[in-house]
C-alpha positions, 0 to 999 in steps of 0.5 A: 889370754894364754892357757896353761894346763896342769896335770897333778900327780894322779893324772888329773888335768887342771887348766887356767888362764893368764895374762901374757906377762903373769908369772907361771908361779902365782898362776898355778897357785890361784889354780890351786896347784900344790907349789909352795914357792917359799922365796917368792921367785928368788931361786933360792929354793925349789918348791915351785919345780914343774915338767914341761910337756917335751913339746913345749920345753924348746919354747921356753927360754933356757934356764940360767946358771942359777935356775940349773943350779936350784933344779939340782936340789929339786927332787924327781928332777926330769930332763924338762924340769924347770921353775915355775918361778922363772917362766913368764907367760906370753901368747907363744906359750897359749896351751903350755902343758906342765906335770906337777911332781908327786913330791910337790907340797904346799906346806902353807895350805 
């Protein structure tokens, strides 16, 4: 199993577990975080943008051309922003830390 803690926007911190292989989306939406991923992991939206804790960033995989791109778009993009649409969890990743952005909504909730 590989942890992943959430810290929302007022600072509050949520943890889940996941499979290695899950994808990072789906599982912060079943914890409940507010990611909307409106296309369904297609970058061809920014609704499920995350901040990687800096510690954590170098252990991901760089983000393509198309993931840097829709980054672009997002609103209160930091250096270590990423979609969560784009990362697949593996035991590497066990205690990955992630900030919700304040302008995150789920609009379908």
């Amino acid at each position: 199993m590989v942890k992943v803690r959430f810290v929302t926007s007022d600072g509050n911190t949520s943890e889940a577990e996941a499979a290695a292989g899950d994808n990072l989306l789906r599982v912060a939406q079943n914890a409940g975080m507010p990611l909307e991923g409106t296309c369904e992991g297609q970058m061809a939206c920014s609704t499920c943008h995350v901040i990687v804790a800096p510690e954590w960033f170098g252990k991901l995989p760089e983000a393509s051309e198309e993931e840097e791109d829709m980054l672009d778009l997002a609103a209160a993009v930091q250096r270590t922003s990423r979609l969560s649409c784009q990362i697949t969890l593996n035991e590497e990743l066990d205690g990955l830390t992630l900030r919700i952005p304040e302008e995150s909504h789920d609009m379908s909730r």
